[in-house]
C-alpha positions in Angstrom: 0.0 0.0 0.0 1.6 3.5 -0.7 0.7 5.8 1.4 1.0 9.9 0.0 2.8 12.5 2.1 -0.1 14.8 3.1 -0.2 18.3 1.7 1.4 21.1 3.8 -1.8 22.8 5.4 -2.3 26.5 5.1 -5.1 28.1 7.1 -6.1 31.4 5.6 -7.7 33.9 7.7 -9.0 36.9 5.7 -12.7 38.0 5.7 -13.0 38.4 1.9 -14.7 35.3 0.9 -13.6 35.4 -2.6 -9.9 35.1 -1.4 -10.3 31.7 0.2 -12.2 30.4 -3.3 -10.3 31.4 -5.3 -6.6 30.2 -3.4 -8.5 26.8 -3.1 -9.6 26.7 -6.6 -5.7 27.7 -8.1 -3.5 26.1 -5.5 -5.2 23.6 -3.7 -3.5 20.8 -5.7 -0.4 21.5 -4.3 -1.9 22.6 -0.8 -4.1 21.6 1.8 -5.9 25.1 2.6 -8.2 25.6 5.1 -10.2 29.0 6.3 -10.8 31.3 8.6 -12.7 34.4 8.6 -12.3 35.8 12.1 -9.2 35.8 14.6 -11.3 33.8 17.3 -12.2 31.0 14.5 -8.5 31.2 13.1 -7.3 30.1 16.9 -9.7 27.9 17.3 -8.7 25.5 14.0 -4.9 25.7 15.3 -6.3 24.4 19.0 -7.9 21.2 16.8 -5.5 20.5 14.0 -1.3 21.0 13.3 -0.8 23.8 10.4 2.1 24.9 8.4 1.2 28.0 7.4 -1.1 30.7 8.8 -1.6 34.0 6.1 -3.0 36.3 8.6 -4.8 39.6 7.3 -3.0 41.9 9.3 -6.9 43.8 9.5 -9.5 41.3 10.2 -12.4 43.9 9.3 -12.7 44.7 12.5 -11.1 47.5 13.1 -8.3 45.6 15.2 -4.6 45.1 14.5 -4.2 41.9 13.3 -1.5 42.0 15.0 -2.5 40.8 18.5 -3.5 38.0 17.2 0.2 36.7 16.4 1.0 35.8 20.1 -1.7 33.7 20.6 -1.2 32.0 17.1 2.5 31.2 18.9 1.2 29.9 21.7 -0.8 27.1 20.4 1.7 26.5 17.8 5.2 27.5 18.4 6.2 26.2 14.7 3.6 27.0 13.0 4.9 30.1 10.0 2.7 33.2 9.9 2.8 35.5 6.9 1.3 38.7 7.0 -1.0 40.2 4.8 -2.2 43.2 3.9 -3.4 45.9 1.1 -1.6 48.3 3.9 1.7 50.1 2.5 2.8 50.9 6.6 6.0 49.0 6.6 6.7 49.8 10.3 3.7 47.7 11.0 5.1 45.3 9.0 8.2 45.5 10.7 6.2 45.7 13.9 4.8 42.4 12.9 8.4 40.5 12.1 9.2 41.2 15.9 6.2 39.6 17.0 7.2 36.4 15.2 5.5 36.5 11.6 7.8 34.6 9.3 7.2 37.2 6.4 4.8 39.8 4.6 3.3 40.0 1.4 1.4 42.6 -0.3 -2.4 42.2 -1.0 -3.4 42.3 -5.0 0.1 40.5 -5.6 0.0 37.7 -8.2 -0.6 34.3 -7.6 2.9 33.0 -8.0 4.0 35.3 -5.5 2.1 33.7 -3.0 3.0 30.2 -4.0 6.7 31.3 -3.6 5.9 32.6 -0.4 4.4 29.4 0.8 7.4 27.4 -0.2 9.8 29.4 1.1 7.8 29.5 4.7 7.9 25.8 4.1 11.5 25.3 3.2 12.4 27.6 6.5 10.0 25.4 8.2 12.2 22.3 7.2 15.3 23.5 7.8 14.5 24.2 11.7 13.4 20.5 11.7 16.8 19.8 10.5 18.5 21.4 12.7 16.7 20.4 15.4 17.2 17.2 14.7 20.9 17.6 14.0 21.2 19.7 17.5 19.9 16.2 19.2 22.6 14.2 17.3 25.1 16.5 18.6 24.3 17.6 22.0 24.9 14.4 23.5 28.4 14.9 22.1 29.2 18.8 23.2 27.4 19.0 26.5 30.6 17.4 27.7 33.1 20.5 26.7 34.6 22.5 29.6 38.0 23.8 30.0 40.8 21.6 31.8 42.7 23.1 34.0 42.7 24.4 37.4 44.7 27.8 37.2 43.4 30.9 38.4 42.9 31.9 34.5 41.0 29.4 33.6 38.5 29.9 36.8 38.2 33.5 35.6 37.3 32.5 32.1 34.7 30.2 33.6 33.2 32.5 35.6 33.0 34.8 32.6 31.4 32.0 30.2 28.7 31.7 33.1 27.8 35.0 33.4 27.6 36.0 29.1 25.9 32.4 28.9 22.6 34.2 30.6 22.4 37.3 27.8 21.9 37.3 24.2 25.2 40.2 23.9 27.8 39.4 21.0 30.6 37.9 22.3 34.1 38.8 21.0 36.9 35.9 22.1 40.6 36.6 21.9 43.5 34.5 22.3 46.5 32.8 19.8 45.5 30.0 17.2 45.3 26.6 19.7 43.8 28.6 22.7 40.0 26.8 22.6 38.2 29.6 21.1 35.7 27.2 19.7 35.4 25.1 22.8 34.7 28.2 24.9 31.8 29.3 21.9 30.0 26.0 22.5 30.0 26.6 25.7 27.9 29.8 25.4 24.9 28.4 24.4 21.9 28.1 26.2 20.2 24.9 26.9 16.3 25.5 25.4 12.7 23.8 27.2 13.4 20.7 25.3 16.4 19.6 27.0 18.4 20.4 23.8 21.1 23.1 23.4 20.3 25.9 20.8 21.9 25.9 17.0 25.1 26.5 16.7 26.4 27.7 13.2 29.8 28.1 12.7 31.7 30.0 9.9 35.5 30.3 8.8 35.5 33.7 8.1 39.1 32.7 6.6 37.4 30.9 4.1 34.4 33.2 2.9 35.7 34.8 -0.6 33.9 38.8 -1.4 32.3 37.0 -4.5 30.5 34.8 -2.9 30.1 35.4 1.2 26.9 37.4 0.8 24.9 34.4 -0.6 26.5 31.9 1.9 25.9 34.3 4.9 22.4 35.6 3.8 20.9 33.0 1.0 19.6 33.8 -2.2 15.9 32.9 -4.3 15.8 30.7 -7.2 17.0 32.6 -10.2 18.9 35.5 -8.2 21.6 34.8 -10.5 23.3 31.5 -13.0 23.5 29.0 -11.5 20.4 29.4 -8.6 18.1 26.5 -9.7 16.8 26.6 -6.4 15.7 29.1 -3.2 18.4 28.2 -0.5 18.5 29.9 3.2 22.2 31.2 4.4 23.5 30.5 7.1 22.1 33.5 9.2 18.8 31.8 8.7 20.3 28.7 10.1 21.4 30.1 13.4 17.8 32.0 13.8 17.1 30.9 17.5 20.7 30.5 18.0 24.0 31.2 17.7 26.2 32.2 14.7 29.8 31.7 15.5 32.9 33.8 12.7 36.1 31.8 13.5 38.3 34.5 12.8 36.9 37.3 12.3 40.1 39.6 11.4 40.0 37.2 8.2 36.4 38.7 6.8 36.2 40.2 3.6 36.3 44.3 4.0 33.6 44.5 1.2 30.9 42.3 3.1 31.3 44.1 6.7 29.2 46.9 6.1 26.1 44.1 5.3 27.3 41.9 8.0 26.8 45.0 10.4 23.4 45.8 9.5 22.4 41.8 9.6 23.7 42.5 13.2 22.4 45.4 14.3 18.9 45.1 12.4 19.0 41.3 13.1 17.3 40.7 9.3 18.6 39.7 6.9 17.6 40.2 2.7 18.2 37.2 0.4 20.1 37.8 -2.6 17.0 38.2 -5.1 14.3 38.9 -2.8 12.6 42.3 -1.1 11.4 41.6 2.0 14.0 41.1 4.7 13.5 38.3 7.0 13.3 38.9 10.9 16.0 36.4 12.9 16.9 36.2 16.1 20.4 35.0 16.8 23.4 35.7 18.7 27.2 36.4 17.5 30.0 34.8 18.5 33.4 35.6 17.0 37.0 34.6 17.4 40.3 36.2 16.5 43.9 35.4 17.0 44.7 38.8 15.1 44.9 42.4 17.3 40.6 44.1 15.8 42.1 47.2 17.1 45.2 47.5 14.8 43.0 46.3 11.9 40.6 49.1 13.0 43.2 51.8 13.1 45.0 50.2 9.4 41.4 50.8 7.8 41.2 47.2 6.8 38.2 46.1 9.5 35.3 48.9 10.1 35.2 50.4 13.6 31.7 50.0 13.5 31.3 46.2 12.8 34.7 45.9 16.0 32.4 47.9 18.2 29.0 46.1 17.8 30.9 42.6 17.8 33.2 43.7 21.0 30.2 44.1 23.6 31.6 41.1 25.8 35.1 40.3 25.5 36.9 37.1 26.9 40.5 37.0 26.2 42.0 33.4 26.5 45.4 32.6 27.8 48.4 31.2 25.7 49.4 27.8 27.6 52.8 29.0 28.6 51.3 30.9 30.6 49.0 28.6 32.6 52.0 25.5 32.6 50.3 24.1 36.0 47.3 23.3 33.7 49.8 20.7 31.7 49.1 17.7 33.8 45.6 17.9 33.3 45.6 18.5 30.0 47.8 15.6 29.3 45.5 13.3 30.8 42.5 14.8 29.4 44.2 14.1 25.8 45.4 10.7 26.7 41.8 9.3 27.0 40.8 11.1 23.7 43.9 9.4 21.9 44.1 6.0 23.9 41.6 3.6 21.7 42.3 1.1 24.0 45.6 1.5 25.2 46.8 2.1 28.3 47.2 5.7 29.8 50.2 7.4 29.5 52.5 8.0 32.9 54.9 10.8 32.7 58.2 10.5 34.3 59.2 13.6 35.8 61.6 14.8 34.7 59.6 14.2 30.8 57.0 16.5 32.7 59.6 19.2 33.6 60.9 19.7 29.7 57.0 19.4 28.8 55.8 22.2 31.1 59.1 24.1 30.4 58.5 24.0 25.9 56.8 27.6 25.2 54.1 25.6 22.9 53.6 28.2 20.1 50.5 25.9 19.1 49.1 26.0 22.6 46.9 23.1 23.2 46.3 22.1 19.9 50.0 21.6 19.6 49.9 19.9 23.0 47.0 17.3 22.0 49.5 17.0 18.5 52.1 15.5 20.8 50.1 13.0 22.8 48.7 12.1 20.0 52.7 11.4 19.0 53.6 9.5 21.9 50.3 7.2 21.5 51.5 6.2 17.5 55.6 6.6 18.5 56.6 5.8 21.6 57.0 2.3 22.2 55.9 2.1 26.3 53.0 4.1 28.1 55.6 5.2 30.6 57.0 8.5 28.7 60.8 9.2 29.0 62.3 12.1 28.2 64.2 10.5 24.8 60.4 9.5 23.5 59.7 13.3 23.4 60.2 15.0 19.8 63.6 16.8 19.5 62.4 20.0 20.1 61.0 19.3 23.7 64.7 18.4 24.7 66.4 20.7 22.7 65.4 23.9 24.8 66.7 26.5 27.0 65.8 26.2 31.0 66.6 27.7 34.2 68.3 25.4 36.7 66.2 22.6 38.7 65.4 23.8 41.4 67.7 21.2 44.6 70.1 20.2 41.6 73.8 21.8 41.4 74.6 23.2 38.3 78.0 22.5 36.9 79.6 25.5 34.6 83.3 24.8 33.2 84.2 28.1 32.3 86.0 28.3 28.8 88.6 30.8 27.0 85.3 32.5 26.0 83.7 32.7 28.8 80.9 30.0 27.8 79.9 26.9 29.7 82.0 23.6 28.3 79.2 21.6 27.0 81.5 18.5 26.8 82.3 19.1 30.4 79.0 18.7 31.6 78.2 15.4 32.8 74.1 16.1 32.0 73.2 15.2 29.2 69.7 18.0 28.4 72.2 20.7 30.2 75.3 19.9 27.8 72.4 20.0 24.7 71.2 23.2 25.9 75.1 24.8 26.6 75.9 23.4 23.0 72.8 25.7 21.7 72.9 28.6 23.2 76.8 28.5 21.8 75.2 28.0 18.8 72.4 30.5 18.1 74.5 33.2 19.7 77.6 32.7 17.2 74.8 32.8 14.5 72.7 35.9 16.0 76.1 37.5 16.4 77.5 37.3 12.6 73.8 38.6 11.0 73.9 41.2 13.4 70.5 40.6 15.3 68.7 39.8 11.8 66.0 37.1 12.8 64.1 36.6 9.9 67.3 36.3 8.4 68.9 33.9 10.7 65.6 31.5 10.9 66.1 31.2 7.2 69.5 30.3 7.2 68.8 28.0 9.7 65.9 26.4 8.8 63.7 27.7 11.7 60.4 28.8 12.5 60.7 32.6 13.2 58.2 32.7 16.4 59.8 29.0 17.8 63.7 30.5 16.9 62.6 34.1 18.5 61.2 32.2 21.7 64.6 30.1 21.7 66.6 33.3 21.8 64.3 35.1 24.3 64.7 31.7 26.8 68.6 32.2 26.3 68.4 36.0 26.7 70.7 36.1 23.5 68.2 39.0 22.2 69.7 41.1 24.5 73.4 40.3 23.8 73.4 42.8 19.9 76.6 44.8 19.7 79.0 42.7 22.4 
């Protein structure tokens, strides 16, 4: 037996009899419509039977704005899409209207394939927040679990602050290097809804949004807006309405598409490439940045307007280097991600003291990188200092603190690395030798230098910093 998907159901509610013929007559092939010729009747159909669509005539003949009617619609049907209509040309009503919850407007006298379009696209909207919703059960199970490890004083502070800009619907603007968690801490700003579920989450690469085509990804476009549009498709402001958009670096965002991405903000509508009516969202902003807004502000490459709307709450995250006690913690937090089955990890410590010492220009990321490393390399769960990649030995330190340092003192006034009976400290004499010969002949020249030598600028600059040779130019 095949059974028919049931046509979406549209209840009209106009008092103009001929209306409701005549829609039933030309478009009830394609959908189930139903009437209504007063408010109170209109609300009493939603109370018996689940509709898609509701075209509400924003005067029901009485005198009243059919307005105050929209809140109760929502009540009894929080899904249901209500598109206003009117002969009326008083757009702040209209707008009035969006804020109330109607899904759209459209014009009384229009022609029929204007208000088929605007049944499908209510009904495509429609679909999409049963997607998501469906997708935001799939996922929650998985992201209710994120929270920051760590126990340092900076990560308390940073929870506190996630608690307290959880609780308002401000844009959030999080700083902090590439690595930090900037996405882990955007997760865990949203809001848990009635159903148990957490709200949409839409995130977006600004990095990877090109000027020619960001404005239809962000704000969608109608079928035939331009070649290639063989279909209506929403943008991804439409799929964050009731939740959160997240712009993963935001420094990267085209200059040309700010100015819209403002007003999207600030109006919180957005206007589909090809259409002209703006569609009323609610959503929240979340954006990351490992780049200084300020200095883009003050080059003229990001608009001070678009900084100063996004930068309402800040929350700047730390690099690692400076939280090293949260190390341990992390390390076993990663071990359980990477084990599949193996056993966990055990530090010896003397492995922990180079691991918490390494300035980790990849912050956590880099840190997960490396257990990651030891789970496909090393060949014992117990880590040793020799099953650490070079550059976690190869490094500059201070002394330990109850050990006796032992310093031969050379011709040239540097320690004897061959007379040092320990092994990391001979490595680490043998270096600093090394880099300061090299930072010596190019005359302080960095970039230079990390060419010559092979280097990553920021790790070779850190390298020289923890040996203090930046200070030694001229001797």
């Amino acid at each position: 037996m095949i059974v028919k998907n049931p046509l979406p159901r549209i209840l009209i509610c106009d008092d103009d009899r001929n209306l409701h013929l005549g829609l039933k007559s030309t478009l009830g092939k394609d959908f189930d419509i139903r009437s209504a010729y007063k408010a109170e009747e209109a609300l009493l159909l939603l109370k018996k039977s689940t509709t898609d669509i509701l075209l509400l005539d924003m005067d029901l003949g009485t005198g009243k704005d059919g307005l105050t009617v929209i809140p109760k619609v929502l009540e009894i049907q929080s899904d249901i899409r209500i598109i206003l209509f009117s002969g009326s040309t008083d757009f702040e009503l209209v707008r009035n209207g969006m804020k109330l919850g109607a899904f759209d407007y459209i014009q009384k006298g229009c022609g029929l394939e204007e208000l088929r379009h605007g049944f499908t696209k209510a009904l495509e909207h429609r679909e999409l927040k049963k997607r998501t919703a469906q997708t935001q059960r799939e996922l929650t199970q998985n992201t209710r679990h994120l929270t920051l490890i760590g126990k340092s004083p900076a990560i308390e502070r940073i929870r506190r602050q996630i608690d307290r800009a959880r609780n308002s619907r401000a844009p959030v603007l999080i700083q902090g290097e590439t690595g930090t968690g900037k996405e882990v801490v955007a997760r865990m700003l949203r809001k848990t809804l009635s159903d148990g579920l957490l709200e949409p989450f839409v995130a977006v690469d600004s990095s990877t949004i090109q000027s020619s085509v960001a404005e239809s990804i962000l704000f969608g476009y109608e079928k035939g807006a331009f070649t290639g549009a063989e279909k209506s498709t929403p943008g991804l402001f439409e799929e964050a309405d009731g939740g959160a958009l997240y712009f993963d670096e935001l420094g990267n965002m085209p200059l040309e598409i700010q100015n819209k991405l403002l007003r999207a903000i600030q109006e919180k509508e957005v206007l589909r490439i090809g259409s002209s009516r703006p569609l009323q969202l609610d959503f929240r902003v979340i954006a990351a940045t490992n780049r200084e807004i300020q200095g883009m502000v003050n080059g003229g490459t990001f608009k001070d307007d678009l900084y100063q709307r996004i930068n309402v709450l800040q929350i700047d995250l730390p690099p690692l280097r400076e939280r090293p006690e949260d190390i341990p913690d992390l390390l076993e937090h990663f071990s359980r991600i990477h084990a599949e089955g193996s056993p966990p990890l055990r530090f010896l410590p003397e492995t922990l003291d180079l691991i918490e010492r390494y300035p980790f220009p990849g912050n956590i990321r880099e840190l997960s990188n490396l257990v990651l490393y030891l789970y496909t390399m090393g060949e014992s769960e117990e880590v040793s200092p020799f099953d650490l990649p070079p550059k976690f030995r190869m490094q500059g330190s201070s002394p330990t603190p109850g050990k006796t340092q032992i310093r031969v003192q050379t011709s040239n006034g540097e320690g004897d690395p061959l007379a040092e009976p320990d092994f990391y400290r001979a490595v680490e004499k043998f270096e600093k030798t090394y880099l300061s010969l090299h930072y010596r002949r190019l005359n302080a020249n960095v970039s230079k230098m990390a060419q010559e030598l092979g280097m990553d600028r920021s790790y070779l600059h850190t390298k020289l910093k923890s040996y203090g040779i930046h200070q030694i130019k001229g001797r």
